[in-house]
Every structure is written in C-alpha cells, then in structure tokens.
LUMBA-416937 format. One line per 10 residues: number of its first residue (from 0); their letters; for each residue z negated, x negated, y negated of N, C-alpha, C. Coordinates in nm, 4 decimals. Layout:
N
NUM) A) Z X Y Z X Y Z X Y ~ ...
end
This chain:
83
0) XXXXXXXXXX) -0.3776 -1.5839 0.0622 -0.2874 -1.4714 0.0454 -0.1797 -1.4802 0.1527 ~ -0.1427 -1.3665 0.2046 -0.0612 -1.3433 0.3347 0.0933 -1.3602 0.2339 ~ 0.2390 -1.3461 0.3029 0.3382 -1.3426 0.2392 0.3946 -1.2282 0.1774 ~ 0.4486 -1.2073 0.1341 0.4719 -1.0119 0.1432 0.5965 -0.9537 0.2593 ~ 0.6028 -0.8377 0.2935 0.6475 -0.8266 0.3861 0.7132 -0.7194 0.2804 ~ 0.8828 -0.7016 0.3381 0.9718 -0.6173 0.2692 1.0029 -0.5169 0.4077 ~ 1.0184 -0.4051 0.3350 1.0489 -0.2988 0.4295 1.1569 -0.1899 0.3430 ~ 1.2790 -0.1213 0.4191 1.3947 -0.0577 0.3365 1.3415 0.0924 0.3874 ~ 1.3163 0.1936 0.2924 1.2892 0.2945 0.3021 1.3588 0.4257 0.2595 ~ 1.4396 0.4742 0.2868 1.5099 0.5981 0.2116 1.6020 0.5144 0.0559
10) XXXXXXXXXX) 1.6343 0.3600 0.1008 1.6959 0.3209 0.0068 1.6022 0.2158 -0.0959 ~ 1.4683 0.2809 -0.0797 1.3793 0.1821 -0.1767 1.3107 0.0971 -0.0812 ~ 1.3273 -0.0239 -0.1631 1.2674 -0.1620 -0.0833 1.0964 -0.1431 -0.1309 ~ 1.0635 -0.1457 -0.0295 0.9206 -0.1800 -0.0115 0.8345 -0.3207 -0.0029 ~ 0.8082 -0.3866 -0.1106 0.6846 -0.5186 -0.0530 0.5637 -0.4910 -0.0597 ~ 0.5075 -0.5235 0.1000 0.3648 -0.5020 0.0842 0.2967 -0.6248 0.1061 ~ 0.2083 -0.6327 0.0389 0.1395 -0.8025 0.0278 -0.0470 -0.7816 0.0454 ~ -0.1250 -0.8559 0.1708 -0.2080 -0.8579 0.2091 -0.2956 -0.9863 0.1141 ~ -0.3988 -0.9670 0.0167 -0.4589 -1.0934 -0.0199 -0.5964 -1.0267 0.0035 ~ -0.6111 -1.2185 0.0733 -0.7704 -1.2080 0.1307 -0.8664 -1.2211 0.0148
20) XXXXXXXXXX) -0.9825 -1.1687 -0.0100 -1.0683 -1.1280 -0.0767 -1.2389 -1.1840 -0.0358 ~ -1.2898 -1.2850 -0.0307 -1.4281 -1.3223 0.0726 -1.3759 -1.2987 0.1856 ~ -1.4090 -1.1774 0.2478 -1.4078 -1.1439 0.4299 -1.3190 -1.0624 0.4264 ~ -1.2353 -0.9987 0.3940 -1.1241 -0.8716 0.3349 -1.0611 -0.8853 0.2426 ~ -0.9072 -0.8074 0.2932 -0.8197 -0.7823 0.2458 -0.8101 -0.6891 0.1773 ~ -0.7112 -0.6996 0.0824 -0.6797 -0.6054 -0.0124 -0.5446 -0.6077 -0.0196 ~ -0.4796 -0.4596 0.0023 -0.3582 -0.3738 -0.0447 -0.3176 -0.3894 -0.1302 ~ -0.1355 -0.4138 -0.1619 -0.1317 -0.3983 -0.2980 0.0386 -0.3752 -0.2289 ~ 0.1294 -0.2993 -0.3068 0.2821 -0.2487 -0.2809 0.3222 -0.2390 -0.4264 ~ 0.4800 -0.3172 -0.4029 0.6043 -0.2830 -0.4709 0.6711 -0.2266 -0.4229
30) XXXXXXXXXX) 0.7530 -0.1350 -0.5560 0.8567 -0.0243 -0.4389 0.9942 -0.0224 -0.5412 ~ 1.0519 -0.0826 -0.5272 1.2100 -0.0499 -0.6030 1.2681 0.0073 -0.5750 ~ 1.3273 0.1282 -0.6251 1.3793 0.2458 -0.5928 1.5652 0.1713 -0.6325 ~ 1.6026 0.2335 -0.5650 1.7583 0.2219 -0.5539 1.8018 0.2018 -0.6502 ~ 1.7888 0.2073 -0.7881 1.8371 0.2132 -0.9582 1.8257 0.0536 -0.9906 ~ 1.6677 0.0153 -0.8632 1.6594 -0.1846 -0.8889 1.4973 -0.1257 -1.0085 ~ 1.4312 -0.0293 -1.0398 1.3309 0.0570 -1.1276 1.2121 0.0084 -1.0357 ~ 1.1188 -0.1186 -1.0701 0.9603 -0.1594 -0.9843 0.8554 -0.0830 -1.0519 ~ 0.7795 -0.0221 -0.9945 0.6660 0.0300 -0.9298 0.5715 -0.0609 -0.8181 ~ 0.4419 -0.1060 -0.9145 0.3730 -0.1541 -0.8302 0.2488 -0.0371 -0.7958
40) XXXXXXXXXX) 0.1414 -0.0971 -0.7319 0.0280 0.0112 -0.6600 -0.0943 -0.0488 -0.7413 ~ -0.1495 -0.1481 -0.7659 -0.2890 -0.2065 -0.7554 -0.2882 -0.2131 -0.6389 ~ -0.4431 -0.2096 -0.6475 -0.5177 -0.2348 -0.5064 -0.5295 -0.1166 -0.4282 ~ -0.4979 -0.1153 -0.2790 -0.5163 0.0383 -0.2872 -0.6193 0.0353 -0.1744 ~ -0.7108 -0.0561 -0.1357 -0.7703 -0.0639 -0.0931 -0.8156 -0.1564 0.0119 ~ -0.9158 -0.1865 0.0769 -1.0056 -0.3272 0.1404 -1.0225 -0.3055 0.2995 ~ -0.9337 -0.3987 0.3543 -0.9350 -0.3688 0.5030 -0.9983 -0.4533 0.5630 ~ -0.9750 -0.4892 0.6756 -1.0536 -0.5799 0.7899 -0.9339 -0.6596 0.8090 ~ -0.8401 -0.6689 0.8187 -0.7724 -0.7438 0.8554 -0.5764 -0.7166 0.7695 ~ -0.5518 -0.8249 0.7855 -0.3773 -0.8544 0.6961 -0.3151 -0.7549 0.7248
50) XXXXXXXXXX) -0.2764 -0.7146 0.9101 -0.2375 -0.6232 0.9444 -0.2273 -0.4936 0.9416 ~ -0.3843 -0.4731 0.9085 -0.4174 -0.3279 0.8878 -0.3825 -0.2831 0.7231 ~ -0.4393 -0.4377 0.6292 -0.3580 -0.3871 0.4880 -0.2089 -0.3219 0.4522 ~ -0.1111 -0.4149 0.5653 0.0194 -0.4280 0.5060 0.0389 -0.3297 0.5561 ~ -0.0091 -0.2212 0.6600 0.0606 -0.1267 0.7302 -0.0134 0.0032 0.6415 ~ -0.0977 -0.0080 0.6001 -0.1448 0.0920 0.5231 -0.0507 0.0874 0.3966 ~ -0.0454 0.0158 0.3511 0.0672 -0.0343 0.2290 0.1592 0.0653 0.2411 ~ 0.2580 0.0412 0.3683 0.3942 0.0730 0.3696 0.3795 0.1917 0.3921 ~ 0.2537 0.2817 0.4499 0.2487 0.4133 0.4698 0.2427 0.4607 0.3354 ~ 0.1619 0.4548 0.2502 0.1237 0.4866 0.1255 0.2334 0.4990 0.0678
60) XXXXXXXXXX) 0.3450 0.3514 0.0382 0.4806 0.3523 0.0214 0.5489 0.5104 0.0150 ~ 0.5577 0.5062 0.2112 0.6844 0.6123 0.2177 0.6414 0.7328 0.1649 ~ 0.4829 0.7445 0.2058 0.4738 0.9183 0.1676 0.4670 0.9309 -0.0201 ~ 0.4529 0.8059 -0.1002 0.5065 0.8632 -0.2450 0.6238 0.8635 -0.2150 ~ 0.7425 0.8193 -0.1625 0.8322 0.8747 -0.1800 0.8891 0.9870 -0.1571 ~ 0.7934 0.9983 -0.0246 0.8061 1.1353 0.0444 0.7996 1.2711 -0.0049 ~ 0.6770 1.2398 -0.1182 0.6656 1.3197 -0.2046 0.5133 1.4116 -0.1225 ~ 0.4511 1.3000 -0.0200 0.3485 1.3741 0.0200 0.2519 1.2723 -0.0400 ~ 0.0900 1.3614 0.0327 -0.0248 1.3277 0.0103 -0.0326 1.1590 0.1076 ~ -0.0571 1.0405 0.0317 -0.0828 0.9262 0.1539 -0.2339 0.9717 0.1793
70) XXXXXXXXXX) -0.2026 0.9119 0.2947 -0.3222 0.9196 0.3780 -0.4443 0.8587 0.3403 ~ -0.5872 0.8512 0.3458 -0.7204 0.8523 0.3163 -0.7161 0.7009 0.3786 ~ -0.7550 0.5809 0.2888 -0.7960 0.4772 0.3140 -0.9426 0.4806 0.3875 ~ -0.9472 0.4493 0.5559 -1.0802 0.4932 0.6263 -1.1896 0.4344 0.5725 ~ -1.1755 0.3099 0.5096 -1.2511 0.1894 0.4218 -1.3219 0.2331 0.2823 ~ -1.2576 0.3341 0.2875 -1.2642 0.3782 0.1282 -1.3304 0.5262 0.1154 ~ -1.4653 0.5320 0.0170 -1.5578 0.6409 0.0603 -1.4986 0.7845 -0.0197 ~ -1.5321 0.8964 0.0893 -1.4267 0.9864 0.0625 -1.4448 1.0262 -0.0836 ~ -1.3733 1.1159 -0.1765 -1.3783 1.2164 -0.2695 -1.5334 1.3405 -0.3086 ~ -1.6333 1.3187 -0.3454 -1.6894 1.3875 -0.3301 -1.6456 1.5498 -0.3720
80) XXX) -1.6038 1.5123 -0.4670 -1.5266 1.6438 -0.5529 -1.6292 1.6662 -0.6604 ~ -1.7225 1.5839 -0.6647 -1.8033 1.6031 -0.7638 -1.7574 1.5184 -0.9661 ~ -1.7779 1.6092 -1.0132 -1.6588 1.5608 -1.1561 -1.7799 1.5181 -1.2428
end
C-alpha cells in the first residue's frame, strides 16, 4: 500500500490512497469537507500504476465537489445502459 496523499480543495481536504492489488492498483478517497464531516469513496477503480490511481482519486474528489460528472475510469468497462 502506497501512503495517502492529502490535497486542500475548495476548503475540503482530500486523501487519496493507492493500494496495490496482485499487478494493480486500486483507488480509494477521503474528503472532509470544512465542518471536519468524512466521506469516503470505495474503490473507484484499478489502474496500472500508484500514480495514475492517486490522480484519478483527486479528480473524482474535486468534480463531487464540483458538483460535476467525474470523469470515466479508462480501466473500467463503459455503462452499457442496459438495465
């Protein structure tokens, strides 16, 4: 397991933490919103490498706060839309 990496975002602290998995990593974010109120993620998905987890992390992060759509884990097979 990598360390977690803290990042300050619009006030909420961000940790994103890379754990290796066999050959891959896996995503996972805390987000404490200014009140000191944690929110974790699960897994949010299986990368190739620490780097590419933790930075996907912190994106995912800002845009819930953002209040947008995060972006499509490339690792991760799309939505069929089928219910």
């Amino acid at each position: 397991m990598t360390q977690p990496n803290d990042v300050v975002y619009k006030g909420h602290v961000l940790s994103a933490t890379a754990i290796l998995e066999q050959d891959k990593y896996a995503a996972m974010l805390v987000v404490r919103d200014p009140s000191g109120t944690r929110r974790a993620s699960g897994m949010l998905g299986e990368f190739a490498s620490a780097i590419g987890a933790v930075r996907y992390a912190f994106a995912y992060g800002m845009a819930e706060i953002d209040h947008r759509q995060p972006a499509q884990n490339p690792r991760q097979p799309q939505d069929s839309g089928v219910r």
